[in-house]
PyMOL commands that place a pseudoatom at each C-alpha (Angstrom):
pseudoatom trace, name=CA, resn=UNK, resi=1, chain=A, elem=C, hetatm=0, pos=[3.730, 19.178, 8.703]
pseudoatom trace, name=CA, resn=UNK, resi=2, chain=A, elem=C, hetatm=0, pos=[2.256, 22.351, 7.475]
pseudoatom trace, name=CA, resn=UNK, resi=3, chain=A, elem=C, hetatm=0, pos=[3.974, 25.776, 5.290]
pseudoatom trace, name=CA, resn=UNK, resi=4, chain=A, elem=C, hetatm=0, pos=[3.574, 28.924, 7.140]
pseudoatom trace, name=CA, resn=UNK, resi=5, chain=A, elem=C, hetatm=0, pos=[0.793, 29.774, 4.053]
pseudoatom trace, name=CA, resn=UNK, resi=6, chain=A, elem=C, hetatm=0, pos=[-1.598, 26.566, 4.850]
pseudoatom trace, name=CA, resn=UNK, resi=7, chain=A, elem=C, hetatm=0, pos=[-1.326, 27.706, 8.388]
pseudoatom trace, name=CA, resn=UNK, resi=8, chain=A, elem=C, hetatm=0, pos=[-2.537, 31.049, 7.401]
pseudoatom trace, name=CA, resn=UNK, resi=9, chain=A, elem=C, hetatm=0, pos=[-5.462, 29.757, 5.403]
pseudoatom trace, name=CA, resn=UNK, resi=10, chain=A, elem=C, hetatm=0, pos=[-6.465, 27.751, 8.276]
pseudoatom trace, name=CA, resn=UNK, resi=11, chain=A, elem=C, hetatm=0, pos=[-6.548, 30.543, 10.591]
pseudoatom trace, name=CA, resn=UNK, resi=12, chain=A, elem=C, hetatm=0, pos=[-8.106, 32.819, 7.957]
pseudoatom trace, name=CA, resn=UNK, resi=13, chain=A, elem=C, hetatm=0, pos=[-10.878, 30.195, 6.999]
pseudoatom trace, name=CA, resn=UNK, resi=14, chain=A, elem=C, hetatm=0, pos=[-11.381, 28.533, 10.240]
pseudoatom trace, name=CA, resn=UNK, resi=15, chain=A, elem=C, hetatm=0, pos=[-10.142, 24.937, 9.275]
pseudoatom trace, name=CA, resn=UNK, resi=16, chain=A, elem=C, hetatm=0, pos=[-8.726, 23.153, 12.523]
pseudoatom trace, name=CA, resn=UNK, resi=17, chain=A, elem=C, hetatm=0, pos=[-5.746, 20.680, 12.452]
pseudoatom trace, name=CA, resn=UNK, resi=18, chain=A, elem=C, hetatm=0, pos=[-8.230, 17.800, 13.350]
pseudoatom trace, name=CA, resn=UNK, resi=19, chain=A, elem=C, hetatm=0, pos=[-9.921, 18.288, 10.357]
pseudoatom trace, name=CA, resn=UNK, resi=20, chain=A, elem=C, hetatm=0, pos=[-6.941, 18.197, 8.067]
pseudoatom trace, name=CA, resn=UNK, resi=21, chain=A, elem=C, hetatm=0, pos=[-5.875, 14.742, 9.718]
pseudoatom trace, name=CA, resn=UNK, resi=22, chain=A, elem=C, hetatm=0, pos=[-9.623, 13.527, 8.898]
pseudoatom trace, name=CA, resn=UNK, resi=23, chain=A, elem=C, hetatm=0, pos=[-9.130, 15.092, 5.330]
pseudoatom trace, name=CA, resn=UNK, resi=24, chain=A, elem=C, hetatm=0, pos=[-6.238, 13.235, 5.356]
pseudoatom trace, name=CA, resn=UNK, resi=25, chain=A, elem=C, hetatm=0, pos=[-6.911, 9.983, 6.917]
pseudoatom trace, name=CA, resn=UNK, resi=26, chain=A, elem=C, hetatm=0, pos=[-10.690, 9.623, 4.851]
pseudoatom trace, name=CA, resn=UNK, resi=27, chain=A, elem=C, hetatm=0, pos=[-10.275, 11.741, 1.659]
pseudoatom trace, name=CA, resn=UNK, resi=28, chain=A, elem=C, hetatm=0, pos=[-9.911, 10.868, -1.997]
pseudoatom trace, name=CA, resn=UNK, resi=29, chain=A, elem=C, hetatm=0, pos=[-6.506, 11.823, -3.745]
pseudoatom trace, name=CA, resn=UNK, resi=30, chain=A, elem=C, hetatm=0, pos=[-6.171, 13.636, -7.248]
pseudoatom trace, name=CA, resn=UNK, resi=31, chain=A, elem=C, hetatm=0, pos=[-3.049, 15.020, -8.218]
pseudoatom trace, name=CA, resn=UNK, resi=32, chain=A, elem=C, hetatm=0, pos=[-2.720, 18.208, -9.900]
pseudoatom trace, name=CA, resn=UNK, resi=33, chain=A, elem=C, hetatm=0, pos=[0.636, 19.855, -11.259]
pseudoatom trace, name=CA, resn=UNK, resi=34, chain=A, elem=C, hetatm=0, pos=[2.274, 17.659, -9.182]
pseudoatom trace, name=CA, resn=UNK, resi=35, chain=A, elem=C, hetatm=0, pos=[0.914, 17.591, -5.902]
pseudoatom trace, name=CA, resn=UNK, resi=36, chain=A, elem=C, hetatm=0, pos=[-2.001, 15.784, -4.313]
pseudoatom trace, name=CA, resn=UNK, resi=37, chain=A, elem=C, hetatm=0, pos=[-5.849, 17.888, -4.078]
pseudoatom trace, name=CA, resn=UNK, resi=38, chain=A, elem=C, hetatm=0, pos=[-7.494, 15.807, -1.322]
pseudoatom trace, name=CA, resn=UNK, resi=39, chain=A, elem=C, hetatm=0, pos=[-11.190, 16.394, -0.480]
pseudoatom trace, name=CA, resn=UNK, resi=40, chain=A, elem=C, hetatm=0, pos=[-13.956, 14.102, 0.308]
pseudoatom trace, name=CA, resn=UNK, resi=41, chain=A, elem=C, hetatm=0, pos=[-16.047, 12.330, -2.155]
pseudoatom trace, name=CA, resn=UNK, resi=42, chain=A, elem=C, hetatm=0, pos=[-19.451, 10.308, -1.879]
pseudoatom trace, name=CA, resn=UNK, resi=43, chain=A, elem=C, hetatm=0, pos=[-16.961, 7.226, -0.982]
pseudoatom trace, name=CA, resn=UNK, resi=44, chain=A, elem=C, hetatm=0, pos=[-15.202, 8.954, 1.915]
pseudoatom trace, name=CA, resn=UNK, resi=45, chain=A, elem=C, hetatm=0, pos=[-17.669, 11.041, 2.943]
pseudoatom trace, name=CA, resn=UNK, resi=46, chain=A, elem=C, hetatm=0, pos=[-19.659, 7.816, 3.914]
pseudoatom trace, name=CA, resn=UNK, resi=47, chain=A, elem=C, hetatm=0, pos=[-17.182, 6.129, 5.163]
pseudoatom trace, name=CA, resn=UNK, resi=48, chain=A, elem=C, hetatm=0, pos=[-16.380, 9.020, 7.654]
pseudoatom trace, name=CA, resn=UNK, resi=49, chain=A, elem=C, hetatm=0, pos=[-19.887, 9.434, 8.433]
pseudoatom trace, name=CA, resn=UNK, resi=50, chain=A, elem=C, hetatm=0, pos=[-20.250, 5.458, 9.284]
pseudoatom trace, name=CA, resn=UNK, resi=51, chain=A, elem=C, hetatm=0, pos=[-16.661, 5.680, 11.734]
pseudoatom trace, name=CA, resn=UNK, resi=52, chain=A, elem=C, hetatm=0, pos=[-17.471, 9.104, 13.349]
pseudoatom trace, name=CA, resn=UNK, resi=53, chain=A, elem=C, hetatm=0, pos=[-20.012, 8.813, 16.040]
pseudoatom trace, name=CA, resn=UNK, resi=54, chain=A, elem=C, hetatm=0, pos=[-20.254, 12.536, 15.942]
pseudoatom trace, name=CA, resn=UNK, resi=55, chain=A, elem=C, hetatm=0, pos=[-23.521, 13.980, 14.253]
pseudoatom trace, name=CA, resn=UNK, resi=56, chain=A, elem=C, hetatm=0, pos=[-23.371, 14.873, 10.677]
pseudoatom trace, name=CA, resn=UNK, resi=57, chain=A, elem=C, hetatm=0, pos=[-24.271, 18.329, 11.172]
pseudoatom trace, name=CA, resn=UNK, resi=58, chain=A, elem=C, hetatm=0, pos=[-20.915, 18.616, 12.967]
pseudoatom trace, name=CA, resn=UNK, resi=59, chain=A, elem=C, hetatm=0, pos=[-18.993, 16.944, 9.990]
pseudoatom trace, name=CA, resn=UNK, resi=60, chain=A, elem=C, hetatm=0, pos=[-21.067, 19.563, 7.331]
pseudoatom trace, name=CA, resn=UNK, resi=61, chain=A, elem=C, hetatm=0, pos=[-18.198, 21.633, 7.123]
pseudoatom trace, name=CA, resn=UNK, resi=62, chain=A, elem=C, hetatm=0, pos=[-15.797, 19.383, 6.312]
pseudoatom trace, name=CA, resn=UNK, resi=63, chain=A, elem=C, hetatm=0, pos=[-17.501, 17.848, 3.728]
pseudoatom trace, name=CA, resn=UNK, resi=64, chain=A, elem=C, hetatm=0, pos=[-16.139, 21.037, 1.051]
pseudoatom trace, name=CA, resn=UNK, resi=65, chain=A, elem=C, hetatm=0, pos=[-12.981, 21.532, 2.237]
pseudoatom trace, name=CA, resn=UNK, resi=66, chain=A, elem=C, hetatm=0, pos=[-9.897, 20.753, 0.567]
pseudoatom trace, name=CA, resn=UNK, resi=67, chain=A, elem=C, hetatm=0, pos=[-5.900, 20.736, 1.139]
pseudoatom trace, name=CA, resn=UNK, resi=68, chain=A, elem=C, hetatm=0, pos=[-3.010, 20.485, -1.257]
pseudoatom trace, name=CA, resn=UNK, resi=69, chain=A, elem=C, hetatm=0, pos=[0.096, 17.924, -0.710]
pseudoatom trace, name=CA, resn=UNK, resi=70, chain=A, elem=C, hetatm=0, pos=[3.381, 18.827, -1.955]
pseudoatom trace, name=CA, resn=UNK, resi=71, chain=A, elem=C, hetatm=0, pos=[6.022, 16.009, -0.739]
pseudoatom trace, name=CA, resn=UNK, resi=72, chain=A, elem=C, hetatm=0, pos=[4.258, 15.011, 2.441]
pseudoatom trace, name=CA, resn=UNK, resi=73, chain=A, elem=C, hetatm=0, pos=[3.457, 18.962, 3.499]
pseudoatom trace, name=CA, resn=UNK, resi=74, chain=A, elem=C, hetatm=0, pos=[0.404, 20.816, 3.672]
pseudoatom trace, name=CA, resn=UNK, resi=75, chain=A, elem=C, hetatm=0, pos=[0.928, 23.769, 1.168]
pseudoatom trace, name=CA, resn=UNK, resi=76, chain=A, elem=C, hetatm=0, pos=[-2.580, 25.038, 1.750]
pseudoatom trace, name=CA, resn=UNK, resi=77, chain=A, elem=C, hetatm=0, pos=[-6.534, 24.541, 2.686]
pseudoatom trace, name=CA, resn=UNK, resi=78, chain=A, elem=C, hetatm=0, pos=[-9.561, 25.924, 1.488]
pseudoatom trace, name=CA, resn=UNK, resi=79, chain=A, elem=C, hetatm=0, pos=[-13.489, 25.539, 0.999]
pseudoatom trace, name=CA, resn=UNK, resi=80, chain=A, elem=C, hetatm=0, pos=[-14.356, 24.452, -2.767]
pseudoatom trace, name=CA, resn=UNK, resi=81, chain=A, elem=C, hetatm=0, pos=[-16.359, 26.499, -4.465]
pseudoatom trace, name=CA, resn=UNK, resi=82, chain=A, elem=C, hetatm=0, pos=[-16.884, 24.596, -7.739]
pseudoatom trace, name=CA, resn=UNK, resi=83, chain=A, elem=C, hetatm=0, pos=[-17.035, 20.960, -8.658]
pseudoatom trace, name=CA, resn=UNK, resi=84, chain=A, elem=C, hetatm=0, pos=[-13.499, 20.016, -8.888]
pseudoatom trace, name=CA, resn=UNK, resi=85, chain=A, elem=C, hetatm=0, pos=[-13.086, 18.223, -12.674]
pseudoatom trace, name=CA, resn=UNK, resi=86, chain=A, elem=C, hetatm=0, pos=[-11.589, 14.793, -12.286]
pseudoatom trace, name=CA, resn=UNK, resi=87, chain=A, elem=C, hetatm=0, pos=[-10.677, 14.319, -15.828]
pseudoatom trace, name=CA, resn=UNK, resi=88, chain=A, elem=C, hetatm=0, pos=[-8.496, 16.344, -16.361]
pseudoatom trace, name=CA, resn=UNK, resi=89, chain=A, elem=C, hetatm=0, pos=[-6.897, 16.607, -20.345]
for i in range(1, 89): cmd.bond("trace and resi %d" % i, "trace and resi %d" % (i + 1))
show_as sticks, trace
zoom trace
């Protein structure tokens, strides 16, 4: 399920629905102020390059995106920009 603002962002930054289930289905979880940050790591990325049979050129563009989780909805998506800091104080 997605707000009406994540499915702006999509729109605006050209991230499709089938990539936010792959996000979802291969990505590492952090949680931030309460919800979950999900984007792909070395350790997913891998993984989704080994079960995809698609070319990785094709799955570039998913490798530095990233959606929010708030109770089981997508709040929003976007392309990082910066290394996102694990440890967090």
């Amino acid at each position: 399920m997605y707000s009406t603002h994540a499915i702006l962002r999509m729109q605006q930054r050209g991230v499709s629905g089938q990539m936010v289930d792959l996000l979802i289905d291969y990505g590492a979880v952090d949680y931030h102020r309460g919800a979950e940050v999900i984007c792909l790591d070395k350790r997913s990325w891998c993984r989704l390059c080994d079960d995809m049979p698609c070319p990785k050129q094709m799955l570039d563009k998913l490798r530095n995106c990233y959606l929010v989780l708030a109770d089981g909805i997508v709040v929003t998506v976007g392309h990082k920009t910066t290394h996102f800091k694990t440890n967090r104080h």
